[in-house]
GUPAVEX-115666 format. One record per residue: residue in one letter; x, y, z of N, C-alpha, C, O in turn. Coordinates in steps of 0.2 Angstrom, whole numbers, plus 5000, padded with zeros to 4 digits. Layout:
<rs>
aXYZXYZXYZXYZ...
</rs>
This chain:
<rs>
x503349844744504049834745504149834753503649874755x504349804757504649774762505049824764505449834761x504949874771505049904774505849884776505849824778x506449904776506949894778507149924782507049984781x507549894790507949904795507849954796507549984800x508350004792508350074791507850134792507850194795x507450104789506650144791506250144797505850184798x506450094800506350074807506650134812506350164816x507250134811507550164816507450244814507750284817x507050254810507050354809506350334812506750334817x505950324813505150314814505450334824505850314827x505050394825505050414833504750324836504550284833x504750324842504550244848503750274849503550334848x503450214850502850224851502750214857503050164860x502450264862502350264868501450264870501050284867x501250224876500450224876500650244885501050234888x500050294886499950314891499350294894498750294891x499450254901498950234905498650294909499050324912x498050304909497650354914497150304918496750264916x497350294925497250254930496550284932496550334935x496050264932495150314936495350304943495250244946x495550344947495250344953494250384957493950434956x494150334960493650354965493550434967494050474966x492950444968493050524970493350534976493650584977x493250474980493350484986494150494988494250504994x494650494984495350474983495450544980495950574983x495150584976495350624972494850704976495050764976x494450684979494450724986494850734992494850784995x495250674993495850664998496450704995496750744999x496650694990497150724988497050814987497350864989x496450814984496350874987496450934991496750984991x496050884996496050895005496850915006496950975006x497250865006497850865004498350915002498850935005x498150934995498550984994498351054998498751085001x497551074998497451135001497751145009497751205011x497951085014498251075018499051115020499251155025x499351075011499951085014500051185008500551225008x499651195006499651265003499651315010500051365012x498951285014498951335020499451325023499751375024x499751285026500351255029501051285028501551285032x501051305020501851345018501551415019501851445023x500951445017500551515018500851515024501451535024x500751485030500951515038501651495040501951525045x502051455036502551445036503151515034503751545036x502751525028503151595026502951655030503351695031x502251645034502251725036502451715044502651765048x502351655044502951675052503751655051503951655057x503951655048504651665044504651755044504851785048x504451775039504251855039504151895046504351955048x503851855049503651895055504051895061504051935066x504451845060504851835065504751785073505051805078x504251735072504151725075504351615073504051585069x504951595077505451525077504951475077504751435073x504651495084504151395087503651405081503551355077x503351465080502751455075503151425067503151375064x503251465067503651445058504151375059504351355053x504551345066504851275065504251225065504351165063x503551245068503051185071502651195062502551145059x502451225060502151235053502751205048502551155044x503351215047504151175045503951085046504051035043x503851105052503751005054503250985051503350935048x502550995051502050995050502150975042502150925039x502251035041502251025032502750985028502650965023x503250965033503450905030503350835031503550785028x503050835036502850785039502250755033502350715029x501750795035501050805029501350785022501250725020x501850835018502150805011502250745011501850705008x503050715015503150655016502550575017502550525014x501850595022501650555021500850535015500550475014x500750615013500550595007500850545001500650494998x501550585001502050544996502050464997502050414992x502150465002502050385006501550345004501650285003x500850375005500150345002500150324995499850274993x500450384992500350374984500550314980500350284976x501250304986501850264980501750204984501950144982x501050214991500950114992500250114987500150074983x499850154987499250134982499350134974498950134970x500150134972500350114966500550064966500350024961x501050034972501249954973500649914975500749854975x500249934977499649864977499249894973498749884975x499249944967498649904962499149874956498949854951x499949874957500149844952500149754955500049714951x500149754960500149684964499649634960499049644960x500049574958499449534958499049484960498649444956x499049504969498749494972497949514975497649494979x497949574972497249644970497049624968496449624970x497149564961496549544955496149464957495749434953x496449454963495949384966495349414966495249474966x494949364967494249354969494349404978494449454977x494249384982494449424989494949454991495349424995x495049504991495649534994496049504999496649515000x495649455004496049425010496149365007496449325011x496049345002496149255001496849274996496949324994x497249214996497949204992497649164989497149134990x498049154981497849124977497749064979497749064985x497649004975497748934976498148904973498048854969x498848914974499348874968499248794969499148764964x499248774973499148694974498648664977498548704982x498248634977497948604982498048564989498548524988x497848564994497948564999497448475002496948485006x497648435001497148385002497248365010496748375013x497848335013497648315018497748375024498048365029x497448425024497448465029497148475035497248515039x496548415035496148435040496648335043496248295047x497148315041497548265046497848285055498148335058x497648255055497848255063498548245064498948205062x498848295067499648275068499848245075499548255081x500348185074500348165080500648215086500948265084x500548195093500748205097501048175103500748145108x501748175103502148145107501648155115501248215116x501648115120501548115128501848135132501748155138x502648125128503248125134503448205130503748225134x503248235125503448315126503348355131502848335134x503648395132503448445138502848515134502348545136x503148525129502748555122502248555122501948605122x501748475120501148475119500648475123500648445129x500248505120499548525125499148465129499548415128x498748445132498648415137497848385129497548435127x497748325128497248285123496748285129496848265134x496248295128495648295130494948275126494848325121x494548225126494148205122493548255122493148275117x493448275132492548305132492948345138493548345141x492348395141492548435145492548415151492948435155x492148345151492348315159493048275163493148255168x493448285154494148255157494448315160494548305166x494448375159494848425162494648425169495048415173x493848455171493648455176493548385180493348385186
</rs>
């Protein structure tokens, strides 16, 4: 019997969870990272407590500084692996959406511009 409309909608959505592998070397940084900013609020509170401004405003800047630019890291190494320029062949090359035939064409150049560079065939016209 053929599942009707109805039954669809009592059935909970199916969700699939992606776990991304990071490198160890990433997942030692983050580390690093947190243990940072732990020690950094530790000193932050005990010179709060102790009553001491420059120590506890400079550990304040620090540690937000430090947060914010972890946070920073995170959410650009999210946007370039969702990029679909990551999945080329070289990191530095762009795709190839067209071909490119005449590019090694010589463009001309006016004489009477003030702009273009001075044509020289060999080194001995310069000198």
């Amino acid at each position: 019997m053929p599942s009707s409309p109805q039954d669809k909608s009592q059935s909970p959505p199916d969700y699939v969870l992606k776990v991304e592998h990071a490198p160890l070397y990433v997942w030692l940084a983050r580390l690093t990272w947190v243990i940072i900013l732990i020690v950094l609020l530790e000193f932050d509170v005990t010179s709060w407590q102790e009553r001491e401004p420059h120590a506890a405003i400079l550990a304040t800047a620090l540690l937000i500084v430090l947060l914010l630019a972890g946070i920073l890291v995170e959410v650009v190494r999210h946007v370039e692996a969702r990029s679909p320029y990551n999945r080329s062949a070289s990191r530095y090359e762009l795709p190839d959406d067209e071909p490119v035939d005449d590019l090694d064409a010589s463009f001309p150049a006016s004489m009477d511009s003030p702009y273009s560079p001075p044509i020289h065939s060999s080194i001995k016209d310069v000198l």
